[in-house]
N, CA, C and O atoms as a MOPAC input file, in Angstrom:
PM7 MOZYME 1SCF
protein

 N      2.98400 1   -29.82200 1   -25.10800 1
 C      2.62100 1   -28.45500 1   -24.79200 1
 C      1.17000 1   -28.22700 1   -25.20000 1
 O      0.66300 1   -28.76400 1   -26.18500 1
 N      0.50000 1   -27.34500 1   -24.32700 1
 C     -1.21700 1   -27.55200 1   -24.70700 1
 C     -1.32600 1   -26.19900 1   -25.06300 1
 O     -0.68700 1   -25.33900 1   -24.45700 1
 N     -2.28800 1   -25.86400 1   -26.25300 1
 C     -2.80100 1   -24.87100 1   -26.74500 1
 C     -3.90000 1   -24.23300 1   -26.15600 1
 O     -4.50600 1   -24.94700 1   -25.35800 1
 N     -4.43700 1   -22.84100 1   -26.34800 1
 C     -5.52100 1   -22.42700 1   -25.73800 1
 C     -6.86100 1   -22.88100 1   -26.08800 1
 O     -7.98400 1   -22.84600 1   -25.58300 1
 N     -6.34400 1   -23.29200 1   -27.07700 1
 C     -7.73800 1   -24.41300 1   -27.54100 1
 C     -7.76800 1   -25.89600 1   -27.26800 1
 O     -8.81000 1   -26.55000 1   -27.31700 1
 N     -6.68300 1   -26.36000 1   -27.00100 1
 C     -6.93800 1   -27.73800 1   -26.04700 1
 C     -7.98000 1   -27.79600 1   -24.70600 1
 O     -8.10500 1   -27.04300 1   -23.73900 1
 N     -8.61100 1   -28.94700 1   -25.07600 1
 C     -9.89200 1   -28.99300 1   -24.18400 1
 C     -9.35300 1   -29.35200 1   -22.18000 1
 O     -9.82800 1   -29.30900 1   -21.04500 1
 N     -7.89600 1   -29.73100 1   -23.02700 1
 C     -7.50800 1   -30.04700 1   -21.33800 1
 C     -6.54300 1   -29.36400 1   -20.54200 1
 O     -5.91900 1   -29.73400 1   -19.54800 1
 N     -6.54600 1   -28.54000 1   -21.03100 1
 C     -5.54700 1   -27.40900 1   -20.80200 1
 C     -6.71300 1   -26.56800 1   -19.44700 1
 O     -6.18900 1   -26.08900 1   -18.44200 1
 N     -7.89400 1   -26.52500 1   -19.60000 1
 C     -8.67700 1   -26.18700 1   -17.87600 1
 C     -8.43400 1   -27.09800 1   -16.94200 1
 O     -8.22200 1   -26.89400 1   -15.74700 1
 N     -8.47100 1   -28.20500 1   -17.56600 1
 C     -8.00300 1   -29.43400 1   -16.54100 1
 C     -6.79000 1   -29.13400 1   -15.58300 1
 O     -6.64100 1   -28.76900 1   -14.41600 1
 N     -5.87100 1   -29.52300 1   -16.82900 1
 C     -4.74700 1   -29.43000 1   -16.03000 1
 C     -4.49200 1   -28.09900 1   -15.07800 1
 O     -3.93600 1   -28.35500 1   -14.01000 1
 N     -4.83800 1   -26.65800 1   -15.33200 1
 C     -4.70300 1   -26.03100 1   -14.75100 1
 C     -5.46000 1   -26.22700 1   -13.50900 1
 O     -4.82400 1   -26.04800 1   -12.47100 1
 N     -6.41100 1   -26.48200 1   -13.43700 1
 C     -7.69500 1   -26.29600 1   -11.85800 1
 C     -6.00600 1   -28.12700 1   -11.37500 1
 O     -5.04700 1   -27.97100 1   -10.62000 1
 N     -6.21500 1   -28.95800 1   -11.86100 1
 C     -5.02700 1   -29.86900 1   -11.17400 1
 C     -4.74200 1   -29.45600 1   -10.45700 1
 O     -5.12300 1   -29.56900 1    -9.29200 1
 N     -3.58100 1   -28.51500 1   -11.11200 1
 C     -2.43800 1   -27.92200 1   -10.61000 1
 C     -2.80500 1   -26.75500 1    -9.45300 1
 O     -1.91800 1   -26.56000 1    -8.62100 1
 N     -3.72300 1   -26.16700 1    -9.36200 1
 C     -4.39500 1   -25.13000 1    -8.50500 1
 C     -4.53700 1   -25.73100 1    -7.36600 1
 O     -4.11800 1   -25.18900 1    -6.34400 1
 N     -5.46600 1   -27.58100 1    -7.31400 1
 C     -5.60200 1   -27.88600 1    -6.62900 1
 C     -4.52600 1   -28.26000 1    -5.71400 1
 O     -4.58500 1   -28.19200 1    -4.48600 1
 N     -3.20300 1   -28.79600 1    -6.65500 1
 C     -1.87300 1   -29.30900 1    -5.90100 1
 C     -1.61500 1   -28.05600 1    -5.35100 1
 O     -1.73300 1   -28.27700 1    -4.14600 1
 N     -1.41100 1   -27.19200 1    -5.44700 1
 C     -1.13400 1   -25.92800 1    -4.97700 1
 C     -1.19700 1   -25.80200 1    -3.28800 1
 O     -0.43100 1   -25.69300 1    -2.33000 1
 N     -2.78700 1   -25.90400 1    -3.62000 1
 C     -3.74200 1   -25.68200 1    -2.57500 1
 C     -3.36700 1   -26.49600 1    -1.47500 1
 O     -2.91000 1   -25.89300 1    -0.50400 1
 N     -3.46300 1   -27.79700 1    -1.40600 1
 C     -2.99500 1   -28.85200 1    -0.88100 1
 C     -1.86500 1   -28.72400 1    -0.03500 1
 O     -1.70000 1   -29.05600 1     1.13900 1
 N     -0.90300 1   -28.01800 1    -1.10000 1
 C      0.14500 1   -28.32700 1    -0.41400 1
 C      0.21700 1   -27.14300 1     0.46400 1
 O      0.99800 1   -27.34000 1     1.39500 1
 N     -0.43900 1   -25.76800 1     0.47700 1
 C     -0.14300 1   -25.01100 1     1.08600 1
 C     -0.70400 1   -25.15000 1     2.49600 1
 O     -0.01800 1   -24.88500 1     3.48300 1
 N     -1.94200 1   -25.56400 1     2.56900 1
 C     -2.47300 1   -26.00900 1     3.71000 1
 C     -1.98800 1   -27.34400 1     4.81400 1
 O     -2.09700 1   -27.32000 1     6.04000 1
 N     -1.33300 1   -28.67900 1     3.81600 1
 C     -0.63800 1   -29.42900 1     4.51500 1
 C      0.40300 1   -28.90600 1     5.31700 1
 O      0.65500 1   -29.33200 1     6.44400 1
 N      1.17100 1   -27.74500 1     4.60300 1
 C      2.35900 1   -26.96700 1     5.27600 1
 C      2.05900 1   -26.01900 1     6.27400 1
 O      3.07800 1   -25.77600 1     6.92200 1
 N      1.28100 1   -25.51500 1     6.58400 1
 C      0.80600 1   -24.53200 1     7.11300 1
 C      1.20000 1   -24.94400 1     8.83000 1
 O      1.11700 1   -26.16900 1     8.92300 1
 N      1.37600 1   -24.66400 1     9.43500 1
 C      1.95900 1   -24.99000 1    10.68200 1
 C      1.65300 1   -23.60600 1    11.93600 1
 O      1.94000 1   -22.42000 1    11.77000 1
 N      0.93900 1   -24.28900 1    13.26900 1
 C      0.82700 1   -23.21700 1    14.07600 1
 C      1.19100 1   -23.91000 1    15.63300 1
 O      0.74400 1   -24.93800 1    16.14100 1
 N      2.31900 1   -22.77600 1    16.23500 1
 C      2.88600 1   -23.75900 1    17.09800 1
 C      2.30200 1   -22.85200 1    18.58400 1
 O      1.41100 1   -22.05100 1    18.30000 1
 N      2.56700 1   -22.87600 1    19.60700 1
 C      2.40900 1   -21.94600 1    21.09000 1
 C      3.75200 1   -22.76300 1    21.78200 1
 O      4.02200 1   -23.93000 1    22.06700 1
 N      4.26700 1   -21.74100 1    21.85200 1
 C      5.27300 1   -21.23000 1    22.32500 1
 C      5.30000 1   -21.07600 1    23.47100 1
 O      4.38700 1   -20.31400 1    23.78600 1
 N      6.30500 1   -21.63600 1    24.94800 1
 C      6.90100 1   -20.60300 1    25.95200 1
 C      8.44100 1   -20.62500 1    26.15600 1
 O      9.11000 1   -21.63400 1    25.93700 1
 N      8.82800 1   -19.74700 1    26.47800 1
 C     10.30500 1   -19.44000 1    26.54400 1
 C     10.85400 1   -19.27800 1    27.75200 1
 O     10.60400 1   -18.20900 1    28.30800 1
 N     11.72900 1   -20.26500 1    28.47100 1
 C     12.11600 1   -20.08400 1    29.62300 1
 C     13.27600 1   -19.31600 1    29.63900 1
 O     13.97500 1   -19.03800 1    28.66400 1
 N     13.43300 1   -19.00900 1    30.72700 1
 C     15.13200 1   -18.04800 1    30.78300 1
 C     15.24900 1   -16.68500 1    31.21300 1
 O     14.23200 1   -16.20900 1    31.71800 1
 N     16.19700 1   -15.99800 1    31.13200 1
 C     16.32800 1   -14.56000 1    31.11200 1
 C     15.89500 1   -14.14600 1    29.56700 1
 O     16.69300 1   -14.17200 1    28.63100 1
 N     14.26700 1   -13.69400 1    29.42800 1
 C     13.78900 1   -13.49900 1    28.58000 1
 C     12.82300 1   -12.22900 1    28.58200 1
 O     12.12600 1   -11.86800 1    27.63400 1
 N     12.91000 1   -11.67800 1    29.71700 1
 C     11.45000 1   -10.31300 1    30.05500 1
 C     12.75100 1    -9.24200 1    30.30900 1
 O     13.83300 1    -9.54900 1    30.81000 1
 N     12.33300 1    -7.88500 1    29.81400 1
 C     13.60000 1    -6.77000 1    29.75100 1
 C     14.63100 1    -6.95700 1    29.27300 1
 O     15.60600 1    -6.34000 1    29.70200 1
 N     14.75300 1    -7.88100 1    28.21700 1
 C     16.03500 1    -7.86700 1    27.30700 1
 C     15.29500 1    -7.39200 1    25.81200 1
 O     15.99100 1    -7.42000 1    24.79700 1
 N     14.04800 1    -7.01600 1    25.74300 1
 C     14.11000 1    -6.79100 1    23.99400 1
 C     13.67100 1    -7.89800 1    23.20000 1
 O     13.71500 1    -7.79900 1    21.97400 1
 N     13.06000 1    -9.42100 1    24.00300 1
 C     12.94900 1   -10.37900 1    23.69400 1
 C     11.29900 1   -10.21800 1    22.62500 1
 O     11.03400 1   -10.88300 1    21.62300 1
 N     10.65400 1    -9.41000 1    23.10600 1
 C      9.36300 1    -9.65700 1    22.29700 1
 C      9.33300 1    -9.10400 1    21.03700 1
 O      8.68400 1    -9.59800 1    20.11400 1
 N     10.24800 1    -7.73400 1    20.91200 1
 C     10.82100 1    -7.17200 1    19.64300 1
 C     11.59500 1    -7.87900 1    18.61100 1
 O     11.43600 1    -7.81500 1    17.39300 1
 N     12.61500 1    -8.68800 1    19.39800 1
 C     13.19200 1    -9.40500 1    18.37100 1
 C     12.17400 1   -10.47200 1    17.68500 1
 O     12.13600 1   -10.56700 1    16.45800 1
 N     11.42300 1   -11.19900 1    18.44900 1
 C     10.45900 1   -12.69100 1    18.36500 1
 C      9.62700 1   -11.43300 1    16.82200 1
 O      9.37200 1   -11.73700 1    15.65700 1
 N      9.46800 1   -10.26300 1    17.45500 1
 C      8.01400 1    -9.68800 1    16.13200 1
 C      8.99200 1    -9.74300 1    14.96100 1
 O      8.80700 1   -10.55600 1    14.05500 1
 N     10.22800 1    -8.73600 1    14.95200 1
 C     11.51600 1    -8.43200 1    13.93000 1
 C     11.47200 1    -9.89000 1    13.11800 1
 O     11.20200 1   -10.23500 1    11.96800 1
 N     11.84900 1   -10.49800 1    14.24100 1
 C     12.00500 1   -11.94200 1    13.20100 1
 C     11.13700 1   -13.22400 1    12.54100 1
 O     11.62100 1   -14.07100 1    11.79000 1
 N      9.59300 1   -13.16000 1    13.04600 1
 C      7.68600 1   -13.62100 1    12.71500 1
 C      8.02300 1   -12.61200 1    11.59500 1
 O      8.35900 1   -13.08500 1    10.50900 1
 N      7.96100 1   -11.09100 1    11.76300 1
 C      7.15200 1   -10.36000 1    10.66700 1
 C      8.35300 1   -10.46600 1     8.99400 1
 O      7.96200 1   -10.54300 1     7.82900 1
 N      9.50600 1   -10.43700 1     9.39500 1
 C     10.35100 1   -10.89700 1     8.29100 1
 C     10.22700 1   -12.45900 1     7.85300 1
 O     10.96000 1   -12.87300 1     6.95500 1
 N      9.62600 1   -13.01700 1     8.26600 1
 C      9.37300 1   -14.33000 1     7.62000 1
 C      8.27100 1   -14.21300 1     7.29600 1
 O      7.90500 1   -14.87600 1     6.32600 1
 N      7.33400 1   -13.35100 1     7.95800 1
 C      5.69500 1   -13.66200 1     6.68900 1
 C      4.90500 1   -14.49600 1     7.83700 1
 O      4.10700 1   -15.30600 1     7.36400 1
 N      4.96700 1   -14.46000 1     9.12500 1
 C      4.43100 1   -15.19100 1    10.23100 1
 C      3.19600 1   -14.53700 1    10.41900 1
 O      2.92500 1   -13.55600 1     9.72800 1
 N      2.50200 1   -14.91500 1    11.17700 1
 C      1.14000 1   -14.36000 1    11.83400 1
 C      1.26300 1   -15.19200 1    12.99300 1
 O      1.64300 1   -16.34000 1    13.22100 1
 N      0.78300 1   -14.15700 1    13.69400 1
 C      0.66600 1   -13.89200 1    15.28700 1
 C      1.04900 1   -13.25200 1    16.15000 1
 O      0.96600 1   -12.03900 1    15.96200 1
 N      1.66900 1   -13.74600 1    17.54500 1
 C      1.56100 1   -12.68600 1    18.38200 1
 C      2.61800 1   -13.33000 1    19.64100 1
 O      2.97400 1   -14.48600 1    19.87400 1
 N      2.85600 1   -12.33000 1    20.15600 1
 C      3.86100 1   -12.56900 1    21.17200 1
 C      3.62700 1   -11.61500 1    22.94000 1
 O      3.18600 1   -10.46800 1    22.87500 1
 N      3.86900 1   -12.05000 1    23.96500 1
 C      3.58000 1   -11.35000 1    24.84700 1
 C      4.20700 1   -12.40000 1    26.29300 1
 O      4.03100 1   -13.59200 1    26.54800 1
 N      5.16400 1   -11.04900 1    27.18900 1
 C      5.05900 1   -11.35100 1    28.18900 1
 C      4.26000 1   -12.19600 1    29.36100 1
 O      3.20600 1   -11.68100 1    29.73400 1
 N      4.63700 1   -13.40000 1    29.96100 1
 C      3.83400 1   -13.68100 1    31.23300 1
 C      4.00900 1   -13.45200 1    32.60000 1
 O      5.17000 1   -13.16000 1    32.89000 1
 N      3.49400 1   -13.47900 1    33.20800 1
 C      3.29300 1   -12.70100 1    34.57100 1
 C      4.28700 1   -13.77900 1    35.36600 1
 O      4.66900 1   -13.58400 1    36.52000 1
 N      4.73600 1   -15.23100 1    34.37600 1
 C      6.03400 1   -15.63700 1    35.69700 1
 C      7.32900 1   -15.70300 1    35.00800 1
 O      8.17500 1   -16.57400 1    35.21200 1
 N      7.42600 1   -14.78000 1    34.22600 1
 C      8.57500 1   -14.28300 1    33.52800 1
 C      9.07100 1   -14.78800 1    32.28100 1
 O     10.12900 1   -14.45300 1    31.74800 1
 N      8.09400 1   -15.75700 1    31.78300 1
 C      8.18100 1   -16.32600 1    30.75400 1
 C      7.48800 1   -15.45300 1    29.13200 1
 O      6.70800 1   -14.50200 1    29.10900 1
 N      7.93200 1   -15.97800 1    28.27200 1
 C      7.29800 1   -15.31000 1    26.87000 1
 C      6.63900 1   -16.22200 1    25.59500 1
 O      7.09400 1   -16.95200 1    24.71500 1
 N      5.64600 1   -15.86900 1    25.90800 1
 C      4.66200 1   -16.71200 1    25.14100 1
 C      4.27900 1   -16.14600 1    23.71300 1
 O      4.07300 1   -14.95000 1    23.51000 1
 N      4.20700 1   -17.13500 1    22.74400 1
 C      4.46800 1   -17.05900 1    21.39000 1
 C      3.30400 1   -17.84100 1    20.68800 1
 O      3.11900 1   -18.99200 1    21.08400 1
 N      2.50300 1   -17.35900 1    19.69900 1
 C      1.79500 1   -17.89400 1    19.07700 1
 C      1.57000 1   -17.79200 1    17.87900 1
 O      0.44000 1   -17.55400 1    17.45400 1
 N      2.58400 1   -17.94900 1    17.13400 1
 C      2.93200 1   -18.28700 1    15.72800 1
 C      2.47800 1   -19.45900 1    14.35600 1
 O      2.26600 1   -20.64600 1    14.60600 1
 N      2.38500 1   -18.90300 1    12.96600 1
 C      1.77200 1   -19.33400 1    12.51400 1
 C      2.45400 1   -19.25700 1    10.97500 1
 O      3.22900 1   -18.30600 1    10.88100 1
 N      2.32900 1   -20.04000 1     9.79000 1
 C      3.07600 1   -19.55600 1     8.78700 1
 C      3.39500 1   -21.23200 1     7.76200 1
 O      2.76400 1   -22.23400 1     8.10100 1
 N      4.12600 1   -21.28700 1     6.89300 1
 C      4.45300 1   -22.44000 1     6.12100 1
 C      5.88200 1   -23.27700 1     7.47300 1
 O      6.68800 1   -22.69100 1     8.19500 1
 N      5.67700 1   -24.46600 1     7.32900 1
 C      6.14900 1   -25.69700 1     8.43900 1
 C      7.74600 1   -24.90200 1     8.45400 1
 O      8.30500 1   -24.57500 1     9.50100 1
 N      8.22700 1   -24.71700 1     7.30400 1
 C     10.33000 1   -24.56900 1     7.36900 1
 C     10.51200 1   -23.14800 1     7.96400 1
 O     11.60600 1   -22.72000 1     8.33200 1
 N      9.27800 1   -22.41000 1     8.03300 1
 C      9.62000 1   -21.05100 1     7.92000 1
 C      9.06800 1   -20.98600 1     9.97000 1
 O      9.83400 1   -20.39000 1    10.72700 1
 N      8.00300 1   -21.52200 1    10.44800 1
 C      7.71900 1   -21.59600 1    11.50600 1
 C      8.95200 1   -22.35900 1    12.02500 1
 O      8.98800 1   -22.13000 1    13.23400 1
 N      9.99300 1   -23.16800 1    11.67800 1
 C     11.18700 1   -23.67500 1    12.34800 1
 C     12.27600 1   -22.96600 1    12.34700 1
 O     13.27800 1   -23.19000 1    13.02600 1
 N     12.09900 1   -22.03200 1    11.53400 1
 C     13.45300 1   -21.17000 1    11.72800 1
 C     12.79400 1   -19.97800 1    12.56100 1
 O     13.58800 1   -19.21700 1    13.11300 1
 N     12.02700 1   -19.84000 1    12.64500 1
 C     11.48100 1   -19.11300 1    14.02300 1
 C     11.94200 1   -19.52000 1    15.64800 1
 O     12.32200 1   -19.02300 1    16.70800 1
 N     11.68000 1   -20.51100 1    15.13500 1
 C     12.04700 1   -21.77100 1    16.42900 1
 C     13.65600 1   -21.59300 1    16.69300 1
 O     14.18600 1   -21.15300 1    17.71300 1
 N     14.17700 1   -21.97400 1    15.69900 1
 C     15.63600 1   -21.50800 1    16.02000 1
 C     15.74800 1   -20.18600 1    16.18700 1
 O     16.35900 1   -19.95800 1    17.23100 1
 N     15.44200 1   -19.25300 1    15.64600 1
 C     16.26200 1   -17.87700 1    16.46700 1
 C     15.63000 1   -17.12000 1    17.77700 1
 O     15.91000 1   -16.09800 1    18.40300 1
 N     14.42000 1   -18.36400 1    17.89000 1
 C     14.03300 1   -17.80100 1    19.45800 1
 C     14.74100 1   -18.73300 1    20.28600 1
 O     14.92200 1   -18.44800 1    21.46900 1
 N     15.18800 1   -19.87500 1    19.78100 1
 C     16.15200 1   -20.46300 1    20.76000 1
 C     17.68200 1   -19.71000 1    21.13900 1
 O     18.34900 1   -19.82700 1    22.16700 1
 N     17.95500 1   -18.91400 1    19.91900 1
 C     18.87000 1   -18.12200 1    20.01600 1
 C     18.71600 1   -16.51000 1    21.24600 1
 O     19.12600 1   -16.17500 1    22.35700 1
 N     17.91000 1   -15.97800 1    20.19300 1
 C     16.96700 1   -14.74200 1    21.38300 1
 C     18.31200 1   -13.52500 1    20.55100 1
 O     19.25300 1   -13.68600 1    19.77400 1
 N     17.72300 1   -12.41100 1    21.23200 1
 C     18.80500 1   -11.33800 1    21.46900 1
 C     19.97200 1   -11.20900 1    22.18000 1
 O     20.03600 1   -11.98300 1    23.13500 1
 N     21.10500 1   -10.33700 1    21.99600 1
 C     22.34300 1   -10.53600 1    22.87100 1
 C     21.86900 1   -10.61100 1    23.94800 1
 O     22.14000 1   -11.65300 1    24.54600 1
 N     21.02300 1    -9.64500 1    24.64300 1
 C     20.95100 1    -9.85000 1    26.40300 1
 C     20.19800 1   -10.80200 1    27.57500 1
 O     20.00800 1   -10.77900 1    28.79100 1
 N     19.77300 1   -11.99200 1    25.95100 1
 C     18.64000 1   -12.90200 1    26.50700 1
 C     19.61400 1   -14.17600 1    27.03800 1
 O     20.78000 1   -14.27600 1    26.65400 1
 N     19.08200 1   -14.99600 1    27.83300 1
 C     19.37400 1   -15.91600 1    27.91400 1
 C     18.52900 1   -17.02400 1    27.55400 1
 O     17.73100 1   -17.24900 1    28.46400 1
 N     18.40100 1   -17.78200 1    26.59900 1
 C     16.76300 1   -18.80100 1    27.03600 1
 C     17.77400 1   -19.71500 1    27.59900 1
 O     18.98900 1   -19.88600 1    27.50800 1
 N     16.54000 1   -20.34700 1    28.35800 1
 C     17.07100 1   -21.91600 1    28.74100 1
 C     16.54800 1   -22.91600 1    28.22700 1
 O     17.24100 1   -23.93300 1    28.24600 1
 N     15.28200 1   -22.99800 1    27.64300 1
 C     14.47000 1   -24.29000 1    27.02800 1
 C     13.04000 1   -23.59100 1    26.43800 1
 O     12.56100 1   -22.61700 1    27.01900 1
 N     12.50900 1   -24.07400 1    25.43700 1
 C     11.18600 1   -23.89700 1    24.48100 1
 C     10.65900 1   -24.87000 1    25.05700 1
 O     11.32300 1   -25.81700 1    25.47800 1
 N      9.00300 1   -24.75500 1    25.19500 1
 C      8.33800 1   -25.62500 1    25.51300 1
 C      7.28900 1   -25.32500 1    24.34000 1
 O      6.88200 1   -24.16300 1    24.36600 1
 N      6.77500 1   -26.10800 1    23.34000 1
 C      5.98000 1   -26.21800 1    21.87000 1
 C      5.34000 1   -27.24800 1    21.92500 1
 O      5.60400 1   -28.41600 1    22.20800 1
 N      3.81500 1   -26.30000 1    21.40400 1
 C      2.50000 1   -27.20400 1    21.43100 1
 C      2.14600 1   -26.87300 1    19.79200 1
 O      2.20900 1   -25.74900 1    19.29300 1
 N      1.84900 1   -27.83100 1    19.24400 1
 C      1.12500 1   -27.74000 1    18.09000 1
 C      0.09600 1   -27.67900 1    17.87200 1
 O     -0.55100 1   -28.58500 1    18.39800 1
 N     -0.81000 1   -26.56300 1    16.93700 1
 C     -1.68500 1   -25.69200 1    17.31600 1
 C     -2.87700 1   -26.12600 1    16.02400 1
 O     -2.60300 1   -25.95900 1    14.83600 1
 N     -3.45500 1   -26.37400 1    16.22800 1
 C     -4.85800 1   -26.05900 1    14.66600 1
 C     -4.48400 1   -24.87500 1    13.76700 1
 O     -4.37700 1   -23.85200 1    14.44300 1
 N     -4.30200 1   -24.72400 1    12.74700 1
 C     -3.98000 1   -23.11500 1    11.59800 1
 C     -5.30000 1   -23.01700 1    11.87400 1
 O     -6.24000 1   -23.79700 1    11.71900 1
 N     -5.17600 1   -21.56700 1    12.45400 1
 C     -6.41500 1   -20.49700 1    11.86900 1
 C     -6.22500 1   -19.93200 1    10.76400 1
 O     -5.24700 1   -19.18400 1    10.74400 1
 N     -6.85600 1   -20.02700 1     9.75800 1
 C     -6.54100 1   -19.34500 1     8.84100 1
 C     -7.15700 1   -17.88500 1     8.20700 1
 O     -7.24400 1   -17.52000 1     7.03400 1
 N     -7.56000 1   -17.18400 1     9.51700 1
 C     -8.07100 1   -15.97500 1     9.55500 1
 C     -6.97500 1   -14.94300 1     9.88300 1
 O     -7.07600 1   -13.71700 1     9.82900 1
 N     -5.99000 1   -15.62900 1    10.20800 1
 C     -4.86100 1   -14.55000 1    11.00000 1
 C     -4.03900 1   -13.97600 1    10.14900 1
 O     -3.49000 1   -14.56700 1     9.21900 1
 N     -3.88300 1   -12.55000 1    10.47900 1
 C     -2.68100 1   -11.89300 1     9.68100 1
 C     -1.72400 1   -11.14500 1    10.55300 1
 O     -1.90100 1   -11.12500 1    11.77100 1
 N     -1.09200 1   -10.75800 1    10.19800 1
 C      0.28400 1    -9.99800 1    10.59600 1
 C      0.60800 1   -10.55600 1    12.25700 1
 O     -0.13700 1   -11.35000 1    12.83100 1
 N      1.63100 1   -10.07700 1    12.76300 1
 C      2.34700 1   -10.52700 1    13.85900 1
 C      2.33600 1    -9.03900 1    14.59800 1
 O      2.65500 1    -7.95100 1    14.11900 1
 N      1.90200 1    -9.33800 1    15.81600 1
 C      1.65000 1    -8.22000 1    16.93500 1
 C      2.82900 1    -8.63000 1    18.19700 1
 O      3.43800 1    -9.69200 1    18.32700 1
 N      2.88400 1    -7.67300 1    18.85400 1
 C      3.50700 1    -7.72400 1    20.61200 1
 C      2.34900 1    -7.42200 1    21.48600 1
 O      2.09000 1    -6.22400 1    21.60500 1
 N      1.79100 1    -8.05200 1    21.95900 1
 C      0.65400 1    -8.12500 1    22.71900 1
 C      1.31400 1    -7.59500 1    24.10500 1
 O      2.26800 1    -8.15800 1    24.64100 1
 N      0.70500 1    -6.48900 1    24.58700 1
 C      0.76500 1    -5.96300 1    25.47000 1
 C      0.06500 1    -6.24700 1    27.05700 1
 O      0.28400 1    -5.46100 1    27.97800 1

């Protein structure tokens, strides 16, 4: 156990800051998203925000013009996969049929999760 007067007790702490660091950025995970299916007028972009913004996600979600719903999500690797699963799931009135996922560079400027209009 190190005292406040142990000389290595800064050490170890900046270490440990650094493992920190490391690991948060190795984890960091940003995927793009499209969602095939009966997915536009079921409530699908509400649920995708409901369930990004309760996990602590960043990004954004929005309708496409060939009926698909595009997702651009961002967050720690386990927590961006259970995203993944309950958009494979969707809302009662959705149907998906298949995810199509690209893995993305972390920006790490991004905050909160929007419905892009």
């Amino acid at each position: 156990m190190y005292s406040f007067s142990s000389p290595c007790l800064p050490c170890e702490i900046r270490r440990e800051a650094w493992l920190m660091i490391a690991m948060v950025i190795t984890m960091e995970k940003r995927v793009l998203v499209t969602v095939y299916g009966l997915v536009q007028g079921v409530g699908f972009r509400m649920f995708v925000e409901r369930s990004a913004s309760r996990l602590g996600l960043s990004g954004w979600v929005r309708n496409m013009p060939d009926g698909t719903v595009q997702i651009d999500a961002q967050g720690p690797d386990g927590l961006v996969d259970e995203l993944l699963n309950d958009t494979k799931i969707g809302p009662p009135a959705s149907k998906v049929s298949s995810l199509d996922v690209i893995e993305k560079q972390p920006d790490h400027t991004r905050t909160g999760f929007n419905v892009l209009i």
